[in-house]
Backbone bond lengths (Angstrom), bond angles and torsions (degrees), N, CA, C in turn:
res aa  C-N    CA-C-N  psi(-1)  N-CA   C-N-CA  omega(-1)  CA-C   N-CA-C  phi
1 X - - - 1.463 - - 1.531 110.95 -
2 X 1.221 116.22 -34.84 1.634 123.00 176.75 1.115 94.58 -61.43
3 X 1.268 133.62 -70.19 1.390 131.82 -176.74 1.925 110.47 -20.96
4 X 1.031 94.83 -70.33 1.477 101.02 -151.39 2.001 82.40 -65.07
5 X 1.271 118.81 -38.01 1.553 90.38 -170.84 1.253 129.92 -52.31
6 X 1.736 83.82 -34.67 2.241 112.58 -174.09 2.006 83.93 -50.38
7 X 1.539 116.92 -65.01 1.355 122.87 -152.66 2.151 97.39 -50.33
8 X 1.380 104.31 -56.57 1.170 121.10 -167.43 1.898 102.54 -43.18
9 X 1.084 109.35 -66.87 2.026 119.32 179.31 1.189 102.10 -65.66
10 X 1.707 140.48 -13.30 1.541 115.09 166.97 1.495 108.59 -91.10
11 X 1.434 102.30 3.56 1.597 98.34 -149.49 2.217 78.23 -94.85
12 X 1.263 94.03 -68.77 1.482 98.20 159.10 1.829 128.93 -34.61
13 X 1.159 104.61 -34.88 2.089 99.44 164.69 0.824 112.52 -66.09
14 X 1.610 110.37 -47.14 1.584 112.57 163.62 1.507 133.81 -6.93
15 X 1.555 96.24 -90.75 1.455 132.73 152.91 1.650 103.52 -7.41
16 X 1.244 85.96 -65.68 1.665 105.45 -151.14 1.835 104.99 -77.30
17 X 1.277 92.11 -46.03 2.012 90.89 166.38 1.624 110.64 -67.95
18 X 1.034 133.66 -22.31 1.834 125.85 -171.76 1.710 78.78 -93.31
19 X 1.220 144.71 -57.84 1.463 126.27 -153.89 2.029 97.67 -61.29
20 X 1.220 89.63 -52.00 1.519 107.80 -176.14 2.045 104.53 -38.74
21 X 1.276 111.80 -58.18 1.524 129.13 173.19 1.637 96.41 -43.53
22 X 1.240 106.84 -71.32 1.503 112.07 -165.80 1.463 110.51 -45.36
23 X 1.196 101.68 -61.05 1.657 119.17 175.39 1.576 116.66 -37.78
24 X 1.182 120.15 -41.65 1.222 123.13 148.47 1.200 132.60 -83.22
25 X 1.130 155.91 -70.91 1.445 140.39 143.29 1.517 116.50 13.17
26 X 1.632 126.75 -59.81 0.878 128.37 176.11 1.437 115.49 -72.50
27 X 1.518 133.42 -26.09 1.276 134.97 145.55 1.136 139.54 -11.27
28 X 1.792 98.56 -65.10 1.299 120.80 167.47 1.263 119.01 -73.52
29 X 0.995 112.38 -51.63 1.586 111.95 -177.69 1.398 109.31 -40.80
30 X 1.546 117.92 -60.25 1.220 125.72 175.17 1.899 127.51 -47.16
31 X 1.634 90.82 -46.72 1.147 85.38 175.32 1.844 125.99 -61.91
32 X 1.797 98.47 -34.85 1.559 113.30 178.71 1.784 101.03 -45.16
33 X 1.037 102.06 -67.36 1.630 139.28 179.68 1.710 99.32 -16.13
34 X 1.327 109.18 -69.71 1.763 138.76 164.93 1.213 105.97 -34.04
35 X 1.594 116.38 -79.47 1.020 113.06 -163.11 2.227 121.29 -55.02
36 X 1.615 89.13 -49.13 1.567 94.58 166.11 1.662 123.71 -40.13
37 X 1.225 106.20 -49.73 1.433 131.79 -171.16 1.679 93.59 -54.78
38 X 1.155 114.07 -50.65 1.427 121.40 -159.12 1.627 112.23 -83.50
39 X 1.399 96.95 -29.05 1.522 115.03 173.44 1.751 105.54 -69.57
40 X 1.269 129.22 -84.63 1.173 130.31 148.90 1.930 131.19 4.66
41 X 2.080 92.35 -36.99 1.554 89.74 174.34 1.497 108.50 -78.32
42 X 1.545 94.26 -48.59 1.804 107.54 165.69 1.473 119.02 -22.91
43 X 1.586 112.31 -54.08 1.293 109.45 -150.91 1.820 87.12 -87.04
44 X 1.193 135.93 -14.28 1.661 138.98 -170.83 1.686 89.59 -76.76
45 X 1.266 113.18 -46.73 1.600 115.18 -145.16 1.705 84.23 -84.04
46 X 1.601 120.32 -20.44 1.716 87.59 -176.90 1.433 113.29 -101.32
47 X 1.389 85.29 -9.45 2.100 84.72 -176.39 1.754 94.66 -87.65
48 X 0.957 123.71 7.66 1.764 134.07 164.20 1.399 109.73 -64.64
49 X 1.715 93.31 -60.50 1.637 115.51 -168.34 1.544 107.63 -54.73
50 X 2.062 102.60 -52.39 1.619 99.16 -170.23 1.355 101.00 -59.07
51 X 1.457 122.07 -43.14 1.977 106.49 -148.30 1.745 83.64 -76.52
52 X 1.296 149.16 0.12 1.497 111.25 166.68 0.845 117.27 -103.11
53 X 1.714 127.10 -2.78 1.580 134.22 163.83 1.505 102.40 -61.57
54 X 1.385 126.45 -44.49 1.317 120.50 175.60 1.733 124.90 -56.34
């Protein structure tokens, strides 16, 4: 019976380290994701600014 519990909680860290990985991974990604996105509005809103200064 020990056996199978020992098997059962590594089998479960498991679980719990790949969700844990993902969970971050997807973090980053997102955050990378954000920041570009936000950079990109920047770069719309100033080449906006020059063509009506012209």
């Amino acid at each position: 019976m020990n056996e199978i519990a020992t098997g059962m909680f590594f089998w479960l860290l498991k679980i719990l380290g790949a969700y844990l990985a993902l969970l971050v991974v997807l973090t980053f990604i997102l955050s990378r994701w954000k920041k570009k996105s936000k950079q990109e509005t920047e770069e719309i809103s100033q080449s906006r600014q020059k063509r009506s200064k012209k």
